[in-house]
N, C-alpha and C positions, 0 to 999 in steps of 0.2 A: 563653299563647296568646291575640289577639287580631286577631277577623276581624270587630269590631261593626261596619266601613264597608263589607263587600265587597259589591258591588252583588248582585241576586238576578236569574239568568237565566231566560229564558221557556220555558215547557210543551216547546218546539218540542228547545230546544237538551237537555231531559230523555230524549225519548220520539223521536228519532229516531236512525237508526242504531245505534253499539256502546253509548250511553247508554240507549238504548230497552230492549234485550234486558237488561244490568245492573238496569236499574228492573225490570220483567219476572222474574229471578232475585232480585231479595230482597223486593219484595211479594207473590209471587205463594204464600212461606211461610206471612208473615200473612195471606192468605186463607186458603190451605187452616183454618189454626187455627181464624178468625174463623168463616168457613162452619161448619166441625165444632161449636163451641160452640151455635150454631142448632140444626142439623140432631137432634144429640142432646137437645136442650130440646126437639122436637117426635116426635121417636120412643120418648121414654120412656115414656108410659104404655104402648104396645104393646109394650116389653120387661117392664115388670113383669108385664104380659096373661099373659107363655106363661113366664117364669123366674123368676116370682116377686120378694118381697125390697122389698115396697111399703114397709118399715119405715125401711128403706135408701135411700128413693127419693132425699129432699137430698143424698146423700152423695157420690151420683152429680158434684154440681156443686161441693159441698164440698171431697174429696179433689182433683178437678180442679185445682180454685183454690191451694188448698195446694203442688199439685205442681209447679203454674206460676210461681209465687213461688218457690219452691228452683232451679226450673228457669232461671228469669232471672238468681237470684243465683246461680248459678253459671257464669253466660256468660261472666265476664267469664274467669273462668279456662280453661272450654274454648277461649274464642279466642286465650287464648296459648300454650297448650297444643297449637293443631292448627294453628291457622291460620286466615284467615277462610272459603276453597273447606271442607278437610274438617268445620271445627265448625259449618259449616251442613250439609253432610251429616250428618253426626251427628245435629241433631237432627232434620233428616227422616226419620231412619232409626227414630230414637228414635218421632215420631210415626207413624209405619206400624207398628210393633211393637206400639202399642199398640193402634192402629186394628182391628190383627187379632186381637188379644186378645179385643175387644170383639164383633168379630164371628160369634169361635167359644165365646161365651161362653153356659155351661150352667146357671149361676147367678149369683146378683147377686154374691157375694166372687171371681169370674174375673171381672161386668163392673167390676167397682169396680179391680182389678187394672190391668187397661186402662183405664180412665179414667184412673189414677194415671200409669200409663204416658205416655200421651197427653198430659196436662196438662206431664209431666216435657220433653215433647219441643215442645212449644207453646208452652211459657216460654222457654227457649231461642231459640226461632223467631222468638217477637215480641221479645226483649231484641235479638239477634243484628242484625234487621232495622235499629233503630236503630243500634246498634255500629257495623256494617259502613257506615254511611250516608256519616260520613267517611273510610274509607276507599277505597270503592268510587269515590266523586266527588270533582271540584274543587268548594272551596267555595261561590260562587254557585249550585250546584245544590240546595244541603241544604234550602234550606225546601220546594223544589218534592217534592224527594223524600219529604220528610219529611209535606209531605200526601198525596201518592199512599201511603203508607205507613198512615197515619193512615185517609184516605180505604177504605182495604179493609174496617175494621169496618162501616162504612154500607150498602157493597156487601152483605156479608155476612146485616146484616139484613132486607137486602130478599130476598135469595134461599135461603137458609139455609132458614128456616121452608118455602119451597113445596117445596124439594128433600127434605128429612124428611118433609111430611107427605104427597109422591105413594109412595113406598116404607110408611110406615106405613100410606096406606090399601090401600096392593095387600096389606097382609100378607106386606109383605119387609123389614122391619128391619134384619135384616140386612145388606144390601148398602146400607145408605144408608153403613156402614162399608167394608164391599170396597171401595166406588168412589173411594174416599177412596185409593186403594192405586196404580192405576196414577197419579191426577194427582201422587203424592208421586214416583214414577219418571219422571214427563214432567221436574217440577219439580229431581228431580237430575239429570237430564244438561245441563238448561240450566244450575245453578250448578257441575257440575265443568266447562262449557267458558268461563264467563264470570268466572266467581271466579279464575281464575289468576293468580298474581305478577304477570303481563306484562300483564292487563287493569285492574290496580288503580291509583288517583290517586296513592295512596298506600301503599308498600309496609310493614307494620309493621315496627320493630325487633324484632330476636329477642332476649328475654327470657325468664329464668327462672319459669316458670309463679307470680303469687302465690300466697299461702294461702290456705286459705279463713276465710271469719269463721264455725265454726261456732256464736258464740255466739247474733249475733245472727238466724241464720238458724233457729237452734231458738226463739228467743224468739218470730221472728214468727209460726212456724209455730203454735207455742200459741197465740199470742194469735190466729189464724183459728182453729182447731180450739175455743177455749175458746168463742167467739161462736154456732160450728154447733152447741155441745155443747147449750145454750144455749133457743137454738133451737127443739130438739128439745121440749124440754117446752111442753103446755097452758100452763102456769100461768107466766102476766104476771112474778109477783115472779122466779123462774129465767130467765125469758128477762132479764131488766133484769141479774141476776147475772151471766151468760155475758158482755153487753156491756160490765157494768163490768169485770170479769175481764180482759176480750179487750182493752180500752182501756188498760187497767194494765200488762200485758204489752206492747201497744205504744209506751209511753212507756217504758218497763224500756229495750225494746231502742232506746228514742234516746240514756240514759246510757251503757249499755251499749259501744256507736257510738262516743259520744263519750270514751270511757276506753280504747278496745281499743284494743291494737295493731295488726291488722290488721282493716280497714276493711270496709264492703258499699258504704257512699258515701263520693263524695269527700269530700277536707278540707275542713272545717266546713260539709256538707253538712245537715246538722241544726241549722246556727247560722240564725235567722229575719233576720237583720240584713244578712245575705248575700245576696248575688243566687242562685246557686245554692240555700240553704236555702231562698227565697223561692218560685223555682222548684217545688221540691220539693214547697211545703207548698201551692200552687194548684196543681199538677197533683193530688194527695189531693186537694183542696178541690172543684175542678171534677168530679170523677169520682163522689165523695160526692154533690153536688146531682144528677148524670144517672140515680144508681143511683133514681128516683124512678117513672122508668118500670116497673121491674117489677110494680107496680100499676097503671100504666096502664089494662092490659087489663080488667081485676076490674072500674074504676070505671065505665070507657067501658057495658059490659056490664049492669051490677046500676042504674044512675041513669040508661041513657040506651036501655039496649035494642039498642044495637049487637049487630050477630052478632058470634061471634069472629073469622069472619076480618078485617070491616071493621075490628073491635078492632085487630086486631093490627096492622092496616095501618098505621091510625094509630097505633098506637105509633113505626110502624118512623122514622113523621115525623122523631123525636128523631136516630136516626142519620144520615138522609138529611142533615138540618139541618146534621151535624158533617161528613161527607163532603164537600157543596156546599161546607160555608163554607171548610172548609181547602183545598179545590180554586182557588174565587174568588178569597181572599185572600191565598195564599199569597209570590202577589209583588211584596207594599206593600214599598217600602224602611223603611232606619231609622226613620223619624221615624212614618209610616202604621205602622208594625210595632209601636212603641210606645205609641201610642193605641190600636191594638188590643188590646193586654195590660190594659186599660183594661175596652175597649168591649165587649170577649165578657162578661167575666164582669157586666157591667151587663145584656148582654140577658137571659146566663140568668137573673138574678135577678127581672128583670120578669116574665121569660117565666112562673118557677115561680109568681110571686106572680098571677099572671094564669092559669093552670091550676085555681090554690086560688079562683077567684071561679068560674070556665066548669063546671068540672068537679062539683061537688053541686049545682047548682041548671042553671036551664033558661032561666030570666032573661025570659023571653015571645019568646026569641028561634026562630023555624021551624027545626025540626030541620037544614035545608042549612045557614042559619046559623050554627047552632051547632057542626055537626060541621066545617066552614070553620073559623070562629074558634081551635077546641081544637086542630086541626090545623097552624092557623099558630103556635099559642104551644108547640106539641109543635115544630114546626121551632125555634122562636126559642132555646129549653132549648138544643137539639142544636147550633146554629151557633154559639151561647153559646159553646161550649166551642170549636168547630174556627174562626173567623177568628182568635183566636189561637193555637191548639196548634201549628200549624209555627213560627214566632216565640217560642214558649214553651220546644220540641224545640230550636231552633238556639241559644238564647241558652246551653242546657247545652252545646253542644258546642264553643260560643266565648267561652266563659269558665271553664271546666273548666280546675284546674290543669295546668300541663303535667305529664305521664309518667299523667295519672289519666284522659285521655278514655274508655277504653275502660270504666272502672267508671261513670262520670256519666254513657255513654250506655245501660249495660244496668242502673242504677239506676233511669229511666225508667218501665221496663214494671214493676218489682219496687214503683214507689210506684203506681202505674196499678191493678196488680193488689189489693195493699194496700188504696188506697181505695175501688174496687170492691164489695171484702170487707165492711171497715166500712160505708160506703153501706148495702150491701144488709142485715145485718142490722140499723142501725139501724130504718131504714126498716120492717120486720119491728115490731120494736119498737115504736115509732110509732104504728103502723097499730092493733097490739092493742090499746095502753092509749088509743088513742082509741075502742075501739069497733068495730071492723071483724066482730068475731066474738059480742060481745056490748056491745049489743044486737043489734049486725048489720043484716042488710036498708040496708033506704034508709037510714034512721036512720043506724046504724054509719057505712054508706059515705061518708055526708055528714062526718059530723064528723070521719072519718079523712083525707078529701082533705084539709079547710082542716088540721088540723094537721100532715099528711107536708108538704103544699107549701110553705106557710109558715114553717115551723119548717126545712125545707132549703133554704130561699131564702137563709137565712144562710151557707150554707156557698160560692156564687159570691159574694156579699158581699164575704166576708171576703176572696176572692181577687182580687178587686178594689181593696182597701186595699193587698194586697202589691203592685202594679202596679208602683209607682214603688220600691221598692228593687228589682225586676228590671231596671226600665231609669227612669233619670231623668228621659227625657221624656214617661212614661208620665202 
């Protein structure tokens, strides 16, 4: 299959009429998820308040993550399985099952249930979303789509957090879940009237549902679980344990991959030499460098005095960054599309390297200036990643063996999620054996910003080497 010349049409010819409502029916999944994964990061401590299970608190995000990786490697098969209308109902059904799990939940092993639940129906939803991208549209549409698609995470962080934290402060936690219930019923009547045979670009052939790989999907699941295990403990030497562990398991499951009979990515999708494996291995790479933010907040806070919420605002800069930038860029033709596969992963690289100077020191700069600066190099991280990602998203779907689309595009959210994983617990990592806990204070804070930033400045780097085996003119 090859569409590398087809020109990319404008926002207008996306988002009006029957294409409008189409975009509308499969982004509006990855919100609901995107939102939920907020909303619950900022309700949690007032569920441990009243049901206890503080012991349990990471697990909450852990089991999540886990269930969402299963949940994406399994799309490929729900979609040939049902079709692309029911196996996105399914998994909105999936996430409302869980949503109310969580919401009638009387201890942490019922909310952890729901979580699991929920994560199972969210993987799905975001793998699904990309799947369905070539099917739902004519070609020229996909990068546009593919950042309004992209673009919903961003949305999400900016609103996500205020919408959990006005129910956590009324001391209604709960319903920051309910309400999560009728937008999943708005959300399927608009995909059982727009997802029909007769509304699609392209009709799938009808195939024997694959198999599934459960090899490699139990190896990845260890290899997250062995990192949270990990985690868990005080003591530096077990947490460096769980990531070598979890790291070991991750490569297990590329030979794995690469020996099995039946696949989770395409053919030689593992291979680095490959446009595809290239792909693969900067989408992990870029997602690794962003996962940098979840300390954002700590450092803004302890070195600079920000309130949380101004903290988190500026964090949310990182997302805004990736949202705008795949939004703007999303309709450079070939030749612009392949210096951007370039030029992202170059900003985020400055960007992180330039956080690691702003961020432990003050530099004689007026606090406007400085909160200015940190905020531009927080956007510059986040754009890093989004003027390429629709161009990064499209080159899987137009160079993707023929018969295997459907697996390269819900491989995607399963390496997305993956890298995520690792990201965050390196970063974890990092942080301790620099100091963040001991000595701690300023001290700590300082010498753990310059080694998180720096030290994951390599990881856009590297993705900026792969540039040119994704596209030659890169």
């Amino acid at each position: 299959m090859s569409n590398n010349h087809i020109p990319t049409a404008s926002w207008g010819a996306l988002l009006r009429g029957q294409n409008g409502l189409r975009a509308l029916a499969l982004t509006g999944g990855v919100a609901l998820h995107a939102i939920n994964v907020h909303i619950v990061t900022t309700v949690l401590p007032s569920v441990v308040h009243e049901i206890g299970g503080l012991d349990w608190y990471a697990w909450n995000t852990t089991l999540f993550m886990v269930a969402s990786i299963i949940g994406a490697s399994f799309s490929v098969r729900v979609l040939a399985a049902l079709g692309p209308r029911w196996s996105y109902l399914s998994a909105l059904i999936t996430f409302a099952l869980g949503s109310a799990i969580c919401a009638m939940a009387s201890s942490m092993p019922m909310m952890l249930t729901g979580r699991s639940v929920q994560g199972l129906g969210g993987g799905l939803l975001a793998a699904l979303s990309y799947a369905l991208i070539r099917v739902v549209f004519a070609a020229p549409l996909w990068p546009r789509a593919i950042a309004l698609v992209s673009g919903m995470w961003g949305i999400s962080t900016l609103c996500g957090p205020a919408v959990g934290g006005l129910f956590a402060q009324a001391g209604h936690w709960r319903w920051a879940f309910w309400t999560l219930l009728p937008i999943a019923l708005a959300q399927s009547a608009l995909v059982a009237v727009q997802l029909r045979p007769e509304n699609l670009a392209t009709v799938p052939r009808s195939t024997s549902t694959p198999p599934v790989p459960l090899q490699q999907i139990f190896l990845l699941t260890l290899s997250v679980l062995a990192i949270a295990a990990g985690s868990l403990s005080p003591v530096l030497l077990w947490q460096a344990v769980g990531v070598g562990v979890g790291l070991l398991l991750g490569v297990a499951t590329i030979f794995c991959e690469r020996r099995a009979s039946i696949h989770m990515l395409p053919t030689r999708g593992t291979v680095l030499s490959t446009p595809l494996g290239a792909i693969y291995a900067s989408i992990a790479l870029l997602l690794i460098g962003i996962m940098t933010e979840i300390f954002v907040p700590y450092f803004l806070q302890t070195l600079h005095g920000h309130e949380p919420l101004v903290a988190g605002y500026l964090t949310a800069a990182m997302a805004a960054g990736w949202s705008v930038g795949s939004l703007l860029f999303s309709g450079r033709g070939n030749v612009g599309a392949a210096r951007l596969l370039r030029a992202g992963p170059a900003l985020c690289t400055i960007s992180l390297l330039a956080l690691g100077i702003l961020l432990p020191f003050k530099l004689g700069l007026s606090p406007h200036w400085h909160m200015a600066l940190c905020a531009l190099a927080l956007t510059g991280v986040g754009a890093g990643v989004g003027i390429g990602w629709p161009h990064l998203v499209t080159r899987v779907l137009t160079v993707a063996p023929q018969g295997e689309e459907s697996t390269a595009s819900a491989a995607i959210t399963t390496v997305q999620l993956y890298g995520m994983a690792i990201g965050a617990a390196i970063a974890g990592l990092v942080v301790n054996a620099a100091g963040i806990s001991s000595p701690g204070g300023v001290a700590g804070a300082q010498s753990a910003v310059i080694w998180l930033f720096f030290s994951f400045a390599l990881a856009p780097a590297m993705a900026m080497l792969l540039a040119r085996r994704i596209s030659p003119r890169a």
